[in-house]
C-alpha positions as CSV (number, residue, x, y, z in Angstrom):
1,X,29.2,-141.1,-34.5
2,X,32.9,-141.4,-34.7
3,X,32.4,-144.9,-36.9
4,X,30.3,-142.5,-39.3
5,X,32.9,-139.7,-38.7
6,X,35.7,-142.0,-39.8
7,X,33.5,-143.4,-43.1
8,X,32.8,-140.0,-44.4
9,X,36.2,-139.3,-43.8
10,X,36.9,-142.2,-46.1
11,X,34.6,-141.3,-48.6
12,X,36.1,-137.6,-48.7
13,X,39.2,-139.1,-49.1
14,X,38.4,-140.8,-52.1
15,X,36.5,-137.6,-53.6
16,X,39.1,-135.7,-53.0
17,X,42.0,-137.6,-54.7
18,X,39.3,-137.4,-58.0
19,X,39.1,-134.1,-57.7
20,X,43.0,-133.5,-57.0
21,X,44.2,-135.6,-59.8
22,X,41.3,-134.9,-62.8
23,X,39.0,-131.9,-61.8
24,X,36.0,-130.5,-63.9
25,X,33.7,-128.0,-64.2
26,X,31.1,-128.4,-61.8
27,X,27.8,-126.4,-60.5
28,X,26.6,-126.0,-56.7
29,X,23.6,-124.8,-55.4
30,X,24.0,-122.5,-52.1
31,X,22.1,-124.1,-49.7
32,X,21.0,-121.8,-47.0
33,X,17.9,-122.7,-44.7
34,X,16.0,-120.9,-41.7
35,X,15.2,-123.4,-38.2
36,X,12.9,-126.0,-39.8
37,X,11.5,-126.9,-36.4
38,X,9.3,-123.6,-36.8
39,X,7.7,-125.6,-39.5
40,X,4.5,-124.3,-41.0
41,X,2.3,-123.0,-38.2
42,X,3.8,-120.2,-36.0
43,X,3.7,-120.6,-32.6
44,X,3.8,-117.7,-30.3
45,X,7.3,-117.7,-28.1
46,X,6.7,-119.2,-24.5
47,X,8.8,-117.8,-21.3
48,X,10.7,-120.3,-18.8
49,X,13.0,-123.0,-18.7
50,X,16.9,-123.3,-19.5
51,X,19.0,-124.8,-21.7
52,X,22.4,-126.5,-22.3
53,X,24.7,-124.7,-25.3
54,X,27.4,-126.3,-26.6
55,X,30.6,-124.3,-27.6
56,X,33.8,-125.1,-29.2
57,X,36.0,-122.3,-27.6
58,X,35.7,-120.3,-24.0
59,X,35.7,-116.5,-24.3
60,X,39.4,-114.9,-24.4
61,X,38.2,-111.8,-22.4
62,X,34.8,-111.0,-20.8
63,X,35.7,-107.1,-21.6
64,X,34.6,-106.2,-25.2
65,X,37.8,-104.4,-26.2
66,X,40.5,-106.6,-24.6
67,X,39.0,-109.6,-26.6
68,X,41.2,-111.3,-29.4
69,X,39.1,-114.4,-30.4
70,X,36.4,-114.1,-33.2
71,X,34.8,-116.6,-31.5
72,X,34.2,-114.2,-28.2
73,X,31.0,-112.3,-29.7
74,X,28.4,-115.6,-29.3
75,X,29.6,-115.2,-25.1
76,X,29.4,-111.5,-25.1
77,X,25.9,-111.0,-26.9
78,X,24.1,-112.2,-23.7
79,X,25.7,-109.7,-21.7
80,X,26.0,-107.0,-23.7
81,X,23.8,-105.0,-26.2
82,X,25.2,-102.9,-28.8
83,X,24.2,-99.5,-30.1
84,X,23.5,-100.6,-33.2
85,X,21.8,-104.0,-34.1
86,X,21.9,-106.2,-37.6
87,X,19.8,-108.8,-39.3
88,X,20.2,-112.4,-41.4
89,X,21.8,-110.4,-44.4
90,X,24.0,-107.7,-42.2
91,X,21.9,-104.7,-42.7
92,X,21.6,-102.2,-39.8
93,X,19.1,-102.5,-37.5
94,X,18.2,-100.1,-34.2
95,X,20.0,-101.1,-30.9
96,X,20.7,-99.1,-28.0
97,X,20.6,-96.1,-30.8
98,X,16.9,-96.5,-31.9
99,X,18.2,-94.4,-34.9
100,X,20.6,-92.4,-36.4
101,X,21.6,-89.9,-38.8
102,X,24.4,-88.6,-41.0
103,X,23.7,-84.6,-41.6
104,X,27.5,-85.1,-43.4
105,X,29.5,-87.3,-44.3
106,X,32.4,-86.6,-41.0
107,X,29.1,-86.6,-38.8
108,X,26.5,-89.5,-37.3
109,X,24.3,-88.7,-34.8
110,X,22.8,-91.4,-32.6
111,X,19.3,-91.4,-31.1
112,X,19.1,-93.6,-27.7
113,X,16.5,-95.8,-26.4
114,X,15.4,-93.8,-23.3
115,X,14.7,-96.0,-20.1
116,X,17.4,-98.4,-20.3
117,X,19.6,-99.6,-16.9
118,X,22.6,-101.7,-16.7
119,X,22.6,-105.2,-14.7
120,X,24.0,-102.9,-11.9
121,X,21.3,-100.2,-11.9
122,X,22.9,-97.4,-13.0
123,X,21.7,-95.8,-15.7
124,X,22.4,-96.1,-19.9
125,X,22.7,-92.9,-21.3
126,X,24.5,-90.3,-23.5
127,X,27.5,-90.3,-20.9
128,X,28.0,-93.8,-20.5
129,X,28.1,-93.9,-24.8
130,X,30.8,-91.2,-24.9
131,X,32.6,-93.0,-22.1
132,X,32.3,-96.1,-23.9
133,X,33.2,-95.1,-27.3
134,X,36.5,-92.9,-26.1
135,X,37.1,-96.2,-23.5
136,X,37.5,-98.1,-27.3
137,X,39.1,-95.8,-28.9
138,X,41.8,-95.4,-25.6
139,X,45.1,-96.9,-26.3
140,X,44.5,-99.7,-23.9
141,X,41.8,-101.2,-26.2
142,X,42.5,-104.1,-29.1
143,X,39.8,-102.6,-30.9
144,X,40.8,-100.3,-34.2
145,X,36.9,-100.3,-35.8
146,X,36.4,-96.7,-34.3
147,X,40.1,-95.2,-35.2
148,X,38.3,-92.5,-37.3
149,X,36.2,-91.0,-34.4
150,X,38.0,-87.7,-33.4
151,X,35.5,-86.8,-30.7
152,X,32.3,-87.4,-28.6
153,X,29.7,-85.0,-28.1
154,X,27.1,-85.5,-26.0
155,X,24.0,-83.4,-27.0
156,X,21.1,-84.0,-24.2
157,X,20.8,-87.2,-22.2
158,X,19.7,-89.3,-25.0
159,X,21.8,-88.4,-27.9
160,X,25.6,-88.6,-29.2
161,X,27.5,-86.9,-31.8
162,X,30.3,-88.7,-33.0
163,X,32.7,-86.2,-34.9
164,X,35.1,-88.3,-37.7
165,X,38.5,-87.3,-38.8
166,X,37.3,-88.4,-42.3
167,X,34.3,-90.1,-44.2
168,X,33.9,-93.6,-42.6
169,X,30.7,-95.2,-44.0
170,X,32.0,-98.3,-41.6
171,X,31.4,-97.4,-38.8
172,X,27.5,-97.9,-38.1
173,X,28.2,-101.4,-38.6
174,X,30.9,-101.4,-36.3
175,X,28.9,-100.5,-33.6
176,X,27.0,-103.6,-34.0
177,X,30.6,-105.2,-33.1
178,X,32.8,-105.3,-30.4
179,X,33.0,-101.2,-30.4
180,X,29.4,-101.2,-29.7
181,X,29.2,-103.4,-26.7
182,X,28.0,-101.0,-23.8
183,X,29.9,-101.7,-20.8
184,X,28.5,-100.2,-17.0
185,X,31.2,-97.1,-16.3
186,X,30.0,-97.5,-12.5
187,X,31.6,-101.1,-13.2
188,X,34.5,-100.7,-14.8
189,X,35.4,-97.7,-12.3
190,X,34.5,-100.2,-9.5
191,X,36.0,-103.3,-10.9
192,X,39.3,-102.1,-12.6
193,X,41.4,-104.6,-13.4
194,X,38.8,-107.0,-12.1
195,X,36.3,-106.1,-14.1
196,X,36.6,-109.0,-16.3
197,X,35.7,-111.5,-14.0
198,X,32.3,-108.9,-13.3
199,X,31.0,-108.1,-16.5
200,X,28.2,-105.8,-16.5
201,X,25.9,-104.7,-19.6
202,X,22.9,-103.7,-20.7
203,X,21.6,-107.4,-22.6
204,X,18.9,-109.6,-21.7
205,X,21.2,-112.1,-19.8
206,X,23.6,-111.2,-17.0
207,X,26.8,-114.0,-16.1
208,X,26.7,-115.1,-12.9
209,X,29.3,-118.0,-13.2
210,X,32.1,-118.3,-15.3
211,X,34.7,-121.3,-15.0
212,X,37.9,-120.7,-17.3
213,X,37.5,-123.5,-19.8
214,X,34.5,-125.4,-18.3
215,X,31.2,-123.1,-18.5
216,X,29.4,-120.0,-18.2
217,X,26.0,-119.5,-16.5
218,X,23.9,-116.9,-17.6
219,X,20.7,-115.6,-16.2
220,X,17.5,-113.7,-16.8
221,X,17.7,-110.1,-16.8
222,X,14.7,-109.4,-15.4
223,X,14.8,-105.9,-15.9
224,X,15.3,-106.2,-19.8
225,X,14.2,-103.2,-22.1
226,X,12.9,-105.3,-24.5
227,X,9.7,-106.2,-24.1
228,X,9.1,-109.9,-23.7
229,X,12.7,-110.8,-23.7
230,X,14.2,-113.2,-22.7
231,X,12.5,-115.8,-22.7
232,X,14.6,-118.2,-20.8
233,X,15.4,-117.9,-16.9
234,X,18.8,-119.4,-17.8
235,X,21.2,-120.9,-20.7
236,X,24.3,-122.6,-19.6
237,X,27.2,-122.8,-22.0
238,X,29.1,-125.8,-21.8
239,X,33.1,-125.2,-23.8
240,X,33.4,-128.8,-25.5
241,X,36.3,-128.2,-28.0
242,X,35.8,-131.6,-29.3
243,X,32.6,-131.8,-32.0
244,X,32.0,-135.2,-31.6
245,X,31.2,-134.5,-27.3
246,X,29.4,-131.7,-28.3
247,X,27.3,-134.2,-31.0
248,X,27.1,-137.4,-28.7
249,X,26.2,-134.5,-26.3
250,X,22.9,-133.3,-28.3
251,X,22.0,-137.0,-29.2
252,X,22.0,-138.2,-25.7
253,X,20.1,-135.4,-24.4
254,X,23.4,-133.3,-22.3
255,X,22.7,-130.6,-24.0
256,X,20.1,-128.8,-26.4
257,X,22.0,-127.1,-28.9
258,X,25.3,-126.9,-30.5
259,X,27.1,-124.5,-32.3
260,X,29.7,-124.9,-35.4
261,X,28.1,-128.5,-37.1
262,X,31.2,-129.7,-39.5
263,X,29.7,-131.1,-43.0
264,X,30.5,-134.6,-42.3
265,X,28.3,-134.9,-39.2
266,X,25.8,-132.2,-40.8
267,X,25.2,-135.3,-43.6
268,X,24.5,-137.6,-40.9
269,X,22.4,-135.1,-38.6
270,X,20.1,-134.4,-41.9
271,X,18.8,-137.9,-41.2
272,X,17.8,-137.8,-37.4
273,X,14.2,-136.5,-36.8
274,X,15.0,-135.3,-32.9
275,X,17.4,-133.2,-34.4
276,X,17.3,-129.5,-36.2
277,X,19.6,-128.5,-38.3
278,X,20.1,-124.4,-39.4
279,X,22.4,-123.6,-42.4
280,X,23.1,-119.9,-43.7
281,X,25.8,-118.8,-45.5
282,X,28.6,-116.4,-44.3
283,X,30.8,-114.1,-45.0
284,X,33.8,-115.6,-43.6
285,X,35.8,-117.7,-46.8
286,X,38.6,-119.9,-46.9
287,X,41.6,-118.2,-49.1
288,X,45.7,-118.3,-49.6
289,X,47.0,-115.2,-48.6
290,X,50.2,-114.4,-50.8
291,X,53.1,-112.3,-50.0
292,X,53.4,-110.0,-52.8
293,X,56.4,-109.0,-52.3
294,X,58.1,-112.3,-52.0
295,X,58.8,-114.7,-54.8
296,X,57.5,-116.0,-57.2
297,X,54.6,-114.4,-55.9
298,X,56.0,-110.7,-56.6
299,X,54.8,-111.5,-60.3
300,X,51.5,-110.7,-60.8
301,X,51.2,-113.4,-63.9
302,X,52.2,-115.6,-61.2
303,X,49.4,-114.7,-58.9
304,X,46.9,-114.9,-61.7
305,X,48.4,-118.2,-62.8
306,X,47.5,-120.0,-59.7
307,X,43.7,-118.2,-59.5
308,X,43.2,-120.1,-62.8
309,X,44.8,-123.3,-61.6
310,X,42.1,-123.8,-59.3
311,X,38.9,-125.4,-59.1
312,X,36.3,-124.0,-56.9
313,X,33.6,-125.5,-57.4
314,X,35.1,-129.3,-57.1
315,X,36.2,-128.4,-53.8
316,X,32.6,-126.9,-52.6
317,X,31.2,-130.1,-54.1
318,X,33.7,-132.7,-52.2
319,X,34.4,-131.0,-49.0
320,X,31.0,-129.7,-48.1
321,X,28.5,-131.6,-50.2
322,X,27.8,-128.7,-52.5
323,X,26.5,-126.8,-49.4
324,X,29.4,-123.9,-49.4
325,X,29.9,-121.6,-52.5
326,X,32.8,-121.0,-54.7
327,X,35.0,-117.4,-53.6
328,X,35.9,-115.4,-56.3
329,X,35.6,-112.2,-54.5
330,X,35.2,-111.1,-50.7
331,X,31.8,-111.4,-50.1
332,X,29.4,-114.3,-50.8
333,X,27.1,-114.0,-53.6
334,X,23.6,-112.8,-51.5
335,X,25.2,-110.4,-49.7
336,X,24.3,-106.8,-50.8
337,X,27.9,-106.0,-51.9
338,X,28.7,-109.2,-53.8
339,X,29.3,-108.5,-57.7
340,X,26.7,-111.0,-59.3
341,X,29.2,-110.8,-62.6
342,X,32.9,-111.9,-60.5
343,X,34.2,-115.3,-61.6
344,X,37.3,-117.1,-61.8
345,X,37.5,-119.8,-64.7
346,X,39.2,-122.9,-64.1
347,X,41.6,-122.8,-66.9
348,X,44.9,-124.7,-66.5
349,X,46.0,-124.2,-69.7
350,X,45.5,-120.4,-69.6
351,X,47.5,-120.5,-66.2
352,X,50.6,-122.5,-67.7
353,X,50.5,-119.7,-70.4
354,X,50.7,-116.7,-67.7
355,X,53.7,-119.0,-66.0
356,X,55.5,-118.6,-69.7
357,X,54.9,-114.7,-69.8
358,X,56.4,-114.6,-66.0
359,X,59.6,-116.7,-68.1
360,X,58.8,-119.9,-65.6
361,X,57.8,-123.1,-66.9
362,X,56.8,-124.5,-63.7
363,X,57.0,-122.6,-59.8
364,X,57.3,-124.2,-56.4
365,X,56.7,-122.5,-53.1
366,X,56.1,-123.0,-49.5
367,X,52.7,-123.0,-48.0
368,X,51.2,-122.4,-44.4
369,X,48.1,-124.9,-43.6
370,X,46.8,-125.1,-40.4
371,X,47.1,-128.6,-38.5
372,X,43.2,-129.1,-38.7
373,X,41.5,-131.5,-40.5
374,X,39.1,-129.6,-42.6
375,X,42.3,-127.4,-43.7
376,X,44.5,-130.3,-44.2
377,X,41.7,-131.7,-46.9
378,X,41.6,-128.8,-48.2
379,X,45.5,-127.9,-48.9
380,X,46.0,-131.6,-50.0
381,X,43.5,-130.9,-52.6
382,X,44.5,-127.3,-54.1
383,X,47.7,-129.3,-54.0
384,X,46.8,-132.2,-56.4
385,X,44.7,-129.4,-58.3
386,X,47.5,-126.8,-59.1
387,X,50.1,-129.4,-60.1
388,X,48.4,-129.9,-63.9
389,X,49.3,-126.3,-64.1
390,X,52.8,-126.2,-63.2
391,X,52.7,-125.7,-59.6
392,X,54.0,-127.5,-57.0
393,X,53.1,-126.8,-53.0
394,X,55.2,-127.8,-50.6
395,X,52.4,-127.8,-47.7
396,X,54.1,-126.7,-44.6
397,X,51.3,-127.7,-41.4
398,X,51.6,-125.9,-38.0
399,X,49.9,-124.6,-35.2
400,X,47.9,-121.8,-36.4
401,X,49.0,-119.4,-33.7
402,X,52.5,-120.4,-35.0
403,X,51.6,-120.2,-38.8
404,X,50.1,-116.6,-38.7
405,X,52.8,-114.9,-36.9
406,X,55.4,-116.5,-39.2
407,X,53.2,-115.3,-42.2
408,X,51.7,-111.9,-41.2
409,X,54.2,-110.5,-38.3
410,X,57.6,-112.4,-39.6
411,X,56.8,-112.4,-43.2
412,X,58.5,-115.9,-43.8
413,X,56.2,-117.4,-45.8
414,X,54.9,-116.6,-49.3
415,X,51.3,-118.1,-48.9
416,X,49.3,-118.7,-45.9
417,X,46.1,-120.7,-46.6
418,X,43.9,-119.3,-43.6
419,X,40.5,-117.6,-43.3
420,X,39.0,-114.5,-43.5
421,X,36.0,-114.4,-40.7
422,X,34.9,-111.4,-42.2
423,X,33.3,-108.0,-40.6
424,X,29.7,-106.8,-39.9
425,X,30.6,-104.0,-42.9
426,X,31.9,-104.6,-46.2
427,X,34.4,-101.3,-45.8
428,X,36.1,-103.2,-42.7
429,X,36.7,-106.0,-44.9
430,X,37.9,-103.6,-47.9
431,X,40.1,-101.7,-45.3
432,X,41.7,-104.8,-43.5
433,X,42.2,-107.2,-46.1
434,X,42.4,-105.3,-49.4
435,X,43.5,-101.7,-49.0
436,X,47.2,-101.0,-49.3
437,X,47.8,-100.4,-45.5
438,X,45.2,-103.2,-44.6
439,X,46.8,-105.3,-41.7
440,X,46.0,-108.6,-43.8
441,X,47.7,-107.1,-47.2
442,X,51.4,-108.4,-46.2
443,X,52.8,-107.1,-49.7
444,X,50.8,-103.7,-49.6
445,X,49.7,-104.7,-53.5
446,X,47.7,-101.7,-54.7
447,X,47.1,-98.6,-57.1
448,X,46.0,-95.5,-57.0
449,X,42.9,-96.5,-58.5
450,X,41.6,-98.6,-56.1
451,X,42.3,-96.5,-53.3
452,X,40.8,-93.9,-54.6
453,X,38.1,-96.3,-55.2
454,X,38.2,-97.2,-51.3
455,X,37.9,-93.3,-49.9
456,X,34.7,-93.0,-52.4
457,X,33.2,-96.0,-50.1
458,X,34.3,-94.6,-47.2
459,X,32.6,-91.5,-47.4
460,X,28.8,-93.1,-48.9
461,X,26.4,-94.0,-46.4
462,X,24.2,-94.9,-50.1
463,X,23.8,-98.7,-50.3
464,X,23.4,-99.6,-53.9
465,X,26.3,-97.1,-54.4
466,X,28.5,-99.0,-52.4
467,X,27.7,-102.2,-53.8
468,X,29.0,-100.6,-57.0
469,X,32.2,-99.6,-55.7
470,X,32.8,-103.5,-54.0
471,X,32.3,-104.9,-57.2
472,X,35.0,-102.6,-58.8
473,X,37.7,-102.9,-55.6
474,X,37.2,-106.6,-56.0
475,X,37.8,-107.1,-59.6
476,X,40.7,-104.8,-59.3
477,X,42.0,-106.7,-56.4
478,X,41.6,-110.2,-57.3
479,X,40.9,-110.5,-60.8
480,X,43.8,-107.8,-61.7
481,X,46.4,-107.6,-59.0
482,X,45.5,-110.8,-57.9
483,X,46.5,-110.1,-54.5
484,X,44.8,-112.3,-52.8
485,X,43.2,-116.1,-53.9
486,X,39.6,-116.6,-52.2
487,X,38.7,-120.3,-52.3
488,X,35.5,-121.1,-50.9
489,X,32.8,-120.0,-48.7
490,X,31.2,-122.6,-46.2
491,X,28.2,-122.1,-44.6
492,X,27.8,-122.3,-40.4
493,X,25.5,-124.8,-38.9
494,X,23.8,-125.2,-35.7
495,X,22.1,-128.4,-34.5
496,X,19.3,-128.4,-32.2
497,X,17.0,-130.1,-30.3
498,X,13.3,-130.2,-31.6
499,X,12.1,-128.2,-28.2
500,X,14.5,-125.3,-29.3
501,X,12.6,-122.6,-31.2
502,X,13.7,-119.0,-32.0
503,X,17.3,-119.4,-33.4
504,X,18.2,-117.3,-36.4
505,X,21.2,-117.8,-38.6
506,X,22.9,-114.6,-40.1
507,X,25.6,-113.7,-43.0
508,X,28.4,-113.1,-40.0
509,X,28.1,-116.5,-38.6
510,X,28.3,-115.9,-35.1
511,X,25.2,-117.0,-33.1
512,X,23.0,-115.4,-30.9
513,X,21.2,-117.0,-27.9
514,X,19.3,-115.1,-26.6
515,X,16.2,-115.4,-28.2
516,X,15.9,-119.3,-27.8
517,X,13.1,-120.2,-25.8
518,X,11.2,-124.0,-25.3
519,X,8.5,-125.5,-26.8
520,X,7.4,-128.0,-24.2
C-alpha cells in the first residue's frame, strides 16, 4: 500500500502542477454511495460477535462537555444517547425525547421515552434532563450550543420545558450533539473529578476499558431500550493515527473496519472485492479564513478578487478524483439549506479588474497551512492557481494547534486555510462562522442586513423558510462581503470488511457504530 500510496502521490503531483499553472473550467459529479455490501437482497440483522474499529485519534475527554476534539463524538455515541436523534441528511429524528414541541418561538417542550435506565441502574428521567442540560450550560462546561436556555422546567416525570432567552431554532439540533449526551447524575455525583475515567450513559454500549492512546472496549448493554439493539456483544476501537496501519490493518484481517479512507487509498480500495467502501458527502468544507480587518484583506474588492481567482472545480477533480464538490457557500449542495443558484465563476480576468478598483496591481500575503499532506496539496495548488490573477501566497506551514491560535486568538495572520467541520444545524454554522460576533469571524465583517437576516432564522422552527434565509446570509456573506473563501467539500469514507453490515454514512461525517452487526 505505501508503493501505491507513493504512485498516486506522484500522479497527484503531476495533476496538480496542470491544474496550478493552466486551470479550466471543469464539471464533477458528487459521488455519494450507501454500504454496497447490503447489495440487493436485504438480510435481516443477526446478534453476536465483535469487531475491531480502527480510529485515527483517541477521545480528548470521556465527559460530553469537557470534550474539545471534533473527532470525540464517534467514541461517545456508544456510550451515550442523546435527546434528540438525526438521520443521513441531518434532519431531526426522536431520541431520548420521542418528541417535541414549540407552542412559541422562546419555548420547546420535550416528550421522553418512559422506561429508560442508565448503565448504573438509576433511572432516565425528567430530573436527570434538567440536571444535564443546566450541568452544560454551568460555567465549567466547553459547550456554548445551549447559551440561549434561561431555564429548566420539569413538568411530570417524563417531560422538560426548556425556557430560551430568545428565538433559537438551533437548538433541537444541538441536542443531537454534545449538549444532548445524557450523562448518569448518580455518576457524576459519585465519580467527581473521576468521572471521566467511569463514564456512564444511557446508549447501547457501555466502556469497560479505556487505554489513553491504545484502545477502548466497549460492551453490550444488555439492558438497551431499543429493541433489538445492539447487536454486537462487543466492538473494540483500536487509535491507529497512521492510515496506512489502519489500511494494512483491514487487509490483513486486524481489524474490520476503518474510519476516515483518504482518496488516494479510496482509488485503490475501489478495486479489492473483500473490501467495502461507503462514501457520503458532508458538511464540513475546506476554506481560507481571512482576517477582514487586516490588509490587504480589509478591502472587500480584495476579498472578492481572490474568490474569482480560484478554481474549484480543478481542485475537486485532482485531489479527490471528482468525488468532493466545489464550496461556494456553507453547506453542500443536498443539504436542505444549500442555495441550488450560489456559484463562484472562475474568472481571473474579472479578479485582476477588482485588484485595479482596490488601486493594486498585484497583492501578496501570508498564509496559514497546516503541515499535513492533503492541506499541503491543497495550498500549493490555490497557490499556482491565484498567481495568473495577481496574487502571490507566501504559504506559511505549522502545526495546526500552533496555526489556529496565531490566526484566531493572536490575530497574526491574514488568511488561515483550515476547515470548517460543520454543526448538526445550519444556525450553529450561521452563528459561529458567519454572524458578526461568530467565534470563527476574526474581522467581525457584517451588516445590518444580514443580522437581521440571522435573528429571522433563529426564531423559525419552518424548514423551507429557513432554507430561504441560508441562501440569502450566504450570498451576502460570501458572494458580497466576501468574508470568508469556501474551497471544496470532500466526502468521508469508511472501509469495511464484507462481514460488516449496518453502517450508515451521514451529512456530519462522524460515524456511528453501534448498529454494525456480522454476517457470518
Amino acid at each position: 500500500m505505501k508503493k501505491s500510496s507513493k504512485l498516486f502521490g506522484a500522479i497527484l503531483l503531476a495533476i496538480l502542477l496542470l491544474v496550478a499553472g493552466c486551470s479550466k473550467n471543469n464539471s464533477t459529479t458528487n459521488k455519494t454511495s450507501g454500504n454496497t455490501s447490503e447489495g440487493t437482497t436485504k438480510t435481516e440483522p443477526k446478534k453476536g460477535g465483535s469487531i475491531v474499529v480502527a480510529y485515527d485519534s483517541d477521545i480528548s475527554n470521556y465527559d460530553p462537555i469537557l470534550g474539545n476534539s471534533g473527532n470525540d463524538h464517534a467514541l461517545l455515541y456508544p456510550v451515550y444517547d442523546t435527546l434528540v436523534n438525526y438521520n443521513a441528511n441531518l434532519e431531526p429524528k426522536p431520541g431520548l425525547a420521542k418528541s417535541w414541541d414549540t407552542p412559541d418561538d422562546k419555548t420547546i417542550v420535550l416528550h421522553l421515552q418512559e422506561n429508560v435506565l442508565f448503565h448504573d441502574g438509576t433511572k432516565f428521567n425528567a430530573d436527570a434532563v434538567k440536571f444535564n442540560i443546566e450541568r452544560v450550560t454551568s460555567k465549567d462546561s466547553k459547550v456554548s450550543d445551549l447559551s440561549n436556555v434561561e431555564s429548566v422546567e420539569v413538568v411530570d416525570e417524563n417531560t422538560v420545558k426548556l425556557h430560551l432567552k430568545q428565538p433559537d431554532s438551533s437548538i433541537i439540533l444541538a441536542l443531537s450533539d454534545r449538549s444532548g449526551m445524557m450523562v448518569s447524575p448518580a455518576a457524576v455525583q459519585k465519580f467527581g473529578a473521576d468521572y471521566a475515567q467511569n463514564p456512564v450513559g444511557t446508549g447501547p454500549y457501555k466502556m469497560v476499558k479505556w487505554v489513553r492512546n491504545g484502545e477502548i472496549d466497549f460492551e453490550a448493554n444488555k439492558d438497551y431500550w431499543q429493541k433489538g439493539l445492539p447487536y454486537l456483544d462487543k466492538i473494540t476501537a483500536k487509535i491507529m493515527p497512521d492510515e496506512n496501519t489502519r489500511l494494512n490493518a483491514l487487509k490483513s484481517g486486524q481489524i474490520q473496519f476503518y474510519w476516515n479512507v483518504s482518496p488516494d487509498n479510496s482509488q485503490v480500495l475501489k478495486n479489492d472485492k473483500n473490501i467495502v467502501l461507503d462514501t457520503k458527502m458532508k458538511v464540513a468544507f475546506y476554506n481560507i479564513y481571512l482576517n477582514t480587518k487586516m490588509a490587504p484583506f480589509d478591502k472587500k474588492e480584495v476579498r472578492q478578487a481572490l474568490e474569482y481567482a480560484i478554481d474549484r472545480e480543478s481542485l475537486v477533480k485532482a485531489l479527490t478524483f471528482g468525488e468532493g464538490e466545489a464550496a461556494y457557500q456553507t453547506f453542500p449542495k443536498d443539504y436542505w439549506a444549500a442555495s441550488p443558484d450560489a456559484k463562484i465563476a472562475y474568472d481571473p480576468k474579472k479578479a485582476k479588474e477588482l485588484l485595479k478598483q482596490a488601486g493594486l496591481d498585484s497583492v501578496t500575503f501570508d498564509m496559514f497551512v497546516p503541515t499535513n499532506t492533503f492541506y499541503t496539496r491543497l495550498g500549493e495548488a490555490i497557490k499556482g492557481q491565484v498567481k495568473d490573477a495577481g496574487f502571490n501566497i507566501n504559504i506559511q506551514p505549522m502545526e495546526l494547534t500552533k496555526g489556529v491560535a496565531l490566526y484566531f486568538n493572536e490575530k497574526q495572520i491574514a488568511a488561515n486555510l483550515t476547515a470548517w467541520t460543520g454543526r448538526p444545524d445550519p444556525q450553529q454554522t450561521v452563528n459561529l462562522f458567519l454572524s458578526q460576533k461568530g467565534f470563527y469571524n476574526v474581522g467581525a465583517e457584517s451588516s445590518p442586513e444580514k443580522e437581521e437576516l440571522i435573528m429571522k432564522a433563529a426564531s423559525s422552527y419552518d424548514q423551507k423558510e429557513r432554507a430561504k434565509l441560508y441562501a440569502e446570509i450566504n450570498k451576502i456573506s460570501i458572494l458580497d462581503e466576501a468574508m470568508q473563501v469556501p474551497i471544496l467539500f470532500q466526502p468521508s469514507t469508511a472501509a469495511m470488511s464484507t462481514k460488516v453490515k449496518g453502517f450508515e454514512g451521514t451529512l456530519l461525517g462522524k460515524p456511528k457504530f453501534s448498529t454494525l452487526w456480522l454476517d457470518q
